[in-house]
C-alpha positions in Angstrom: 39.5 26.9 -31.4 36.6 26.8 -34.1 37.0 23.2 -34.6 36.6 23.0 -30.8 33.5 25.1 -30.5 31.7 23.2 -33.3 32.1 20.2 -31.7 31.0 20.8 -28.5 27.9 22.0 -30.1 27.3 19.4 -31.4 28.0 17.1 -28.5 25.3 19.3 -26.8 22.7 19.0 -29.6 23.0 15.3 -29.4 22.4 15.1 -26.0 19.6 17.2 -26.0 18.2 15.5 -28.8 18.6 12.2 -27.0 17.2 13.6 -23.9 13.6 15.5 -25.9 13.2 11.9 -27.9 12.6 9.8 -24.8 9.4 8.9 -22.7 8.6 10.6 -19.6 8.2 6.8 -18.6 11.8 6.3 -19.7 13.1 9.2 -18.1 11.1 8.5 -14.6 12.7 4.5 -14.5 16.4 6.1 -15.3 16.2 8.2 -12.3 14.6 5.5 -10.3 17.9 3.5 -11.5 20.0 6.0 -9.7 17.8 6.8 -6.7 19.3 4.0 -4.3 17.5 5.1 -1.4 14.0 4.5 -3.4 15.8 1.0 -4.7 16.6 0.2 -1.0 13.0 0.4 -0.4 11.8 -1.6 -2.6 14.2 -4.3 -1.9 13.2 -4.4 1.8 9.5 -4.4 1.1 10.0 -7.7 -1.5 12.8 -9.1 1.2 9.8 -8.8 3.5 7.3 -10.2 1.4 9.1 -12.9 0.1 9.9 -14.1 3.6 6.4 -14.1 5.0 5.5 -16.0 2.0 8.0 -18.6 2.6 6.4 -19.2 6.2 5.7 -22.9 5.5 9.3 -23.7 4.5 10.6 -21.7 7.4 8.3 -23.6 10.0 9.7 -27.3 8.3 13.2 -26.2 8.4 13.3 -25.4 11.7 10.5 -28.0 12.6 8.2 -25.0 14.5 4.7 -24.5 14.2 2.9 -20.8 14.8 0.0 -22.8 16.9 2.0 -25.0 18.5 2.1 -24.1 22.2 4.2 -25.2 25.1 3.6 -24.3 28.3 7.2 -24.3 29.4 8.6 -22.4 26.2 6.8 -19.5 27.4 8.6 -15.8 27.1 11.8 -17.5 25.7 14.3 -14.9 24.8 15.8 -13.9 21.6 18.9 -16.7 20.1 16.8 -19.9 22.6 18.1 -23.6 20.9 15.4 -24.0 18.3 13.7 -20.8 18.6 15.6 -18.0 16.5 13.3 -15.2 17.5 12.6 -16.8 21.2 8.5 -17.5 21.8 5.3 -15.7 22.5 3.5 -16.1 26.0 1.8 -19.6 25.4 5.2 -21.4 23.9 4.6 -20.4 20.1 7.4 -19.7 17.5 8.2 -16.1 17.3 9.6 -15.9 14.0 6.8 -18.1 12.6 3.9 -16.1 13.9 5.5 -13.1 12.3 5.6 -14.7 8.8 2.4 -15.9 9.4 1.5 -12.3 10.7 2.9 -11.0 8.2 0.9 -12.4 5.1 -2.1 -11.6 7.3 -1.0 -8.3 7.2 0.6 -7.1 3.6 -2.8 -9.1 1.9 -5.3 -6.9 4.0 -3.1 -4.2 3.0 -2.4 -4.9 -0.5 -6.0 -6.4 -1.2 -7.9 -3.3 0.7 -5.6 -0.7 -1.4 -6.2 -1.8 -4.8 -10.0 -2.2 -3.9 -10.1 1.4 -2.9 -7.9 2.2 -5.6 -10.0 0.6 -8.2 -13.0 2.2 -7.3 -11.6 6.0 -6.3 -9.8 5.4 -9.8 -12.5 4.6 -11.7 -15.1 7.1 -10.2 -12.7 10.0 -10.4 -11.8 9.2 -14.3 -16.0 9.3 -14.9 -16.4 12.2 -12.7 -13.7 14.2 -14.0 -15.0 13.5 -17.5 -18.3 13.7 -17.4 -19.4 16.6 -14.4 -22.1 18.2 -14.2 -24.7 16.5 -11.9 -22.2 13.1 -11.8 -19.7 15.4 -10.6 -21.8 17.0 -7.9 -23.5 13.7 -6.5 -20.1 11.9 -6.3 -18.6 15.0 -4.5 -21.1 15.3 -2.1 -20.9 11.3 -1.0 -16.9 12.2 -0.8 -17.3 15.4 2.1 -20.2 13.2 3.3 -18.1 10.3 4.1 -14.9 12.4 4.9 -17.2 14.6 7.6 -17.2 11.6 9.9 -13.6 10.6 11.5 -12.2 8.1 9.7 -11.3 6.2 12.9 -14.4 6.5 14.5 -16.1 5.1 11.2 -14.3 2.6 10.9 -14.1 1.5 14.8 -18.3 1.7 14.0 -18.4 -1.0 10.9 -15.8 -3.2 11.9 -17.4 -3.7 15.4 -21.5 -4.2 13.6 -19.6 -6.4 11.2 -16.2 -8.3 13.1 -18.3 -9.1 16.5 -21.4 -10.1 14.6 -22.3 -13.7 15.9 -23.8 -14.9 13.1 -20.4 -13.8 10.5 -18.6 -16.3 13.2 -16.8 -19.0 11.0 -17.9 -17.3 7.8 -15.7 -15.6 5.2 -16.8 -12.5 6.2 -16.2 -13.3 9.9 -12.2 -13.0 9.1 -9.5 -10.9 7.1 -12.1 -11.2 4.4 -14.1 -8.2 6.2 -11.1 -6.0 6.8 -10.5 -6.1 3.4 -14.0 -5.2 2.1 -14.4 -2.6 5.3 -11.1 -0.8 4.1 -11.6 -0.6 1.1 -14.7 0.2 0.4 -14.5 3.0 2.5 -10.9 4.3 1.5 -11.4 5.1 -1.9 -12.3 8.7 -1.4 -8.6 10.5 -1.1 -7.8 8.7 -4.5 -11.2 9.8 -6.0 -10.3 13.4 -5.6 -7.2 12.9 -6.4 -7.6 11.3 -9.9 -10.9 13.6 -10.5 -8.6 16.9 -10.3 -6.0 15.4 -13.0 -9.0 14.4 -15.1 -10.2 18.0 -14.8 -7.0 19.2 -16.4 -6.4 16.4 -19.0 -9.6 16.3 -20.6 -8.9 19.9 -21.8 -5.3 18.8 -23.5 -5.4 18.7 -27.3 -5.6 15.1 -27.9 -8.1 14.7 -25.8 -10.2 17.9 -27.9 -8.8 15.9 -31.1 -10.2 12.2 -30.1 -13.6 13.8 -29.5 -13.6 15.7 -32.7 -12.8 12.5 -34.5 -15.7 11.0 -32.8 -14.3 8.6 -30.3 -17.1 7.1 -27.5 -16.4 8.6 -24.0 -15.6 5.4 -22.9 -12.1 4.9 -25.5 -11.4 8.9 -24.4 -11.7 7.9 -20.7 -10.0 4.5 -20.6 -7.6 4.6 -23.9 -6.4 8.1 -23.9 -7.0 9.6 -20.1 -6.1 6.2 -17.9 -2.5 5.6 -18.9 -1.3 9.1 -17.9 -2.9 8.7 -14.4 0.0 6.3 -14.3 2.5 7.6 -12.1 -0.5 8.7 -10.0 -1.7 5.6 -9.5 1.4 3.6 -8.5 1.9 6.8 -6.0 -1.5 6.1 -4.2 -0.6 2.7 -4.0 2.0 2.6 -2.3 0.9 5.9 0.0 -2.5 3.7 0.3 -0.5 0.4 1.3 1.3 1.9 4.0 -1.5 3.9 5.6 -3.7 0.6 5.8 -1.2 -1.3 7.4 -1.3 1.2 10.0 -5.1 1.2 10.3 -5.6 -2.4 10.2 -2.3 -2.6 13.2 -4.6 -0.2 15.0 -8.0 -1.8 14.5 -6.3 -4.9 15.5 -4.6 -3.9 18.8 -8.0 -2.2 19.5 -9.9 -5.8 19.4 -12.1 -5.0 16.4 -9.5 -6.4 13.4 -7.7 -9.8 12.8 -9.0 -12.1 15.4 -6.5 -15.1 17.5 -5.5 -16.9 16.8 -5.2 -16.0 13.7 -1.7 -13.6 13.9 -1.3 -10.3 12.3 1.5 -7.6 13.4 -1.5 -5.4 15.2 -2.6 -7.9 17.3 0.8 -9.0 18.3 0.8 -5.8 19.9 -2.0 -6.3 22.0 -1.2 -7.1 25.4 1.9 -5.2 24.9 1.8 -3.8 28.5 2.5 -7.4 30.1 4.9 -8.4 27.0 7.0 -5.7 28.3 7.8 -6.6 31.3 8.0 -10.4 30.5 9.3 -10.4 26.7 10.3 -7.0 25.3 10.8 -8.8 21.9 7.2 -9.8 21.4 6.8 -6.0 20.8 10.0 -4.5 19.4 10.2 -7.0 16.7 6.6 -6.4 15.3 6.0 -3.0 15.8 10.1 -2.9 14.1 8.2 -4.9 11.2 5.4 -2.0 11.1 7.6 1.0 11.0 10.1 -0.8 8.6 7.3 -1.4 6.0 5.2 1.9 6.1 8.2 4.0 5.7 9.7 1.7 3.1 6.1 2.4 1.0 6.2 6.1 2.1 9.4 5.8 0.3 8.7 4.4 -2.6 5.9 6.5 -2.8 7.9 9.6 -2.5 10.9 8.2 -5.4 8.2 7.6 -7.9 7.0 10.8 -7.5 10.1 12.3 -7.8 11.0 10.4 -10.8 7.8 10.9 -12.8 7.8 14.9 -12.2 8.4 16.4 -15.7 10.2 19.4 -14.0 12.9 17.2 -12.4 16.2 18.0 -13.6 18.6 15.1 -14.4 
């Protein structure tokens, strides 16, 4: 019975010891490993990706084009002979508009979230540090910008900038704008975000120790602070991902996003009343698209959280 005991003490000490000596990065990709839900996710969302990138290939194997139209193709259904995913209202290719729509779509996204996410990142890591008067200014342009409905901001730019004549044709006449529009004005949530965890690192004891040793503010900030806003930042992202495909979707069956004939899964939407009653799939299919992305993200999102909290229990 003694020999027993001692060894399952010792089987325990090993596996603590194992569990103290590893990385919270180690730890958080292990239980990303078993969270299949979160892996599900992610596979949809690079399924998804890889397919709207493959949009060319798909329109020469099935010899389609997304602005080819045919007058007498209109509104066909779902499974037509050379049509997988039937055709929109003037005769073009379902499936291919969505690919199409889709790159539209996921690069506004993607682009627009690591633009706000570079600068709400960067301001809040110099904010937190620093404070003081930099941390007052940059908090009042925050509840400045936040005290005006995000919607109705945006509805405001995108129409001075989108219906301006003279952008017509131009790079910032197209997806180009969205992007810049987005994110230059979503990087507040992620500023706030990153300059409360600043607030609370740059008290920890290497932090006190690099400064006593005489590191710049600059190495502190960007060497020592940055890599543990990591689990942060990949959550924003893929919080911030989601949430603009869902503006730009909106801004788009408004009138005031993606312009035809260039296709994006907002605009698809857009005369969703007559598509209805003439071609139910030209709306099921990419608001299906939509929903299946933005909750894949908010997923993802939510697993990496999970799996990077230090009081997770394995």
């Amino acid at each position: 019975m003694a020999a027993q005991s001692q060894t399952a003490v010792a089987k325990i000490s090993t596996t603590s010891e194992r569990a103290v000596g590893e990385s919270l990065t180690t730890l958080a990709l292990r239980r990303l490993r078993r969270d299949k839900l979160t892996l599900v996710a992610i596979s949809i969302v690079v399924i998804l990706t890889i397919l709207s990138l493959s949009a060319p290939l798909v329109e020469r194997v099935l010899n389609v084009s997304y602005t080819r139209t045919s007058v007498t193709e209109a509104f066909l259904r779902i499974g037509a002979p050379g049509h997988p995913l039937g055709t929109d209202d003037l005769g073009r290719d379902h499936l291919a508009r969505l690919l199409y729509a889709g790159q539209i779509s996921l690069m506004i996204a993607f682009s627009a979230a690591l633009l706000s996410l570079g600068i709400g990142l960067s301001l809040g890591v110099v904010t937190g540090y620093y404070g003081g008067i930099v941390d007052d200014f940059i908090t009042w342009v925050i509840t400045t910008i936040n005290s005006i409905p995000s919607l109705f901001l945006l509805l405001i730019v995108s129409a001075v900038i989108l219906q301006n004549p003279n952008l017509s044709g131009s790079p910032l006449g197209g997806p180009l704008a969205l992007i810049l529009i987005l994110g230059l004005l979503g990087w507040t949530g992620t500023t706030r975000l990153v300059r409360g965890q600043t607030l609370s690192i740059r008290e920890q004891e290497y932090v006190i120790s690099a400064r006593a040793v005489g590191a710049s503010p600059l190495r502190i900030m960007f060497v020592h602070i940055l890599p543990n806003l990591f689990s942060i930042v990949v959550i924003t992202l893929a919080i911030d991902i989601g949430v603009l495909i869902l503006v730009e979707s909106a801004l788009s069956f408004l009138g005031f996003g993606v312009k035809p004939p260039t296709p994006s899964w907002g605009n698809m939407l857009t005369n969703a009343q007559t598509f209805f009653t003439k071609g139910v799939h030209l709306v099921i299919i990419p608001g299906l698209l939509i929903v299946i992305t933005v909750l894949c993200l908010y997923i993802i999102g939510d697993g990496v959280r999970d799996a990077f909290d230090p009081t997770t229990v394995d």
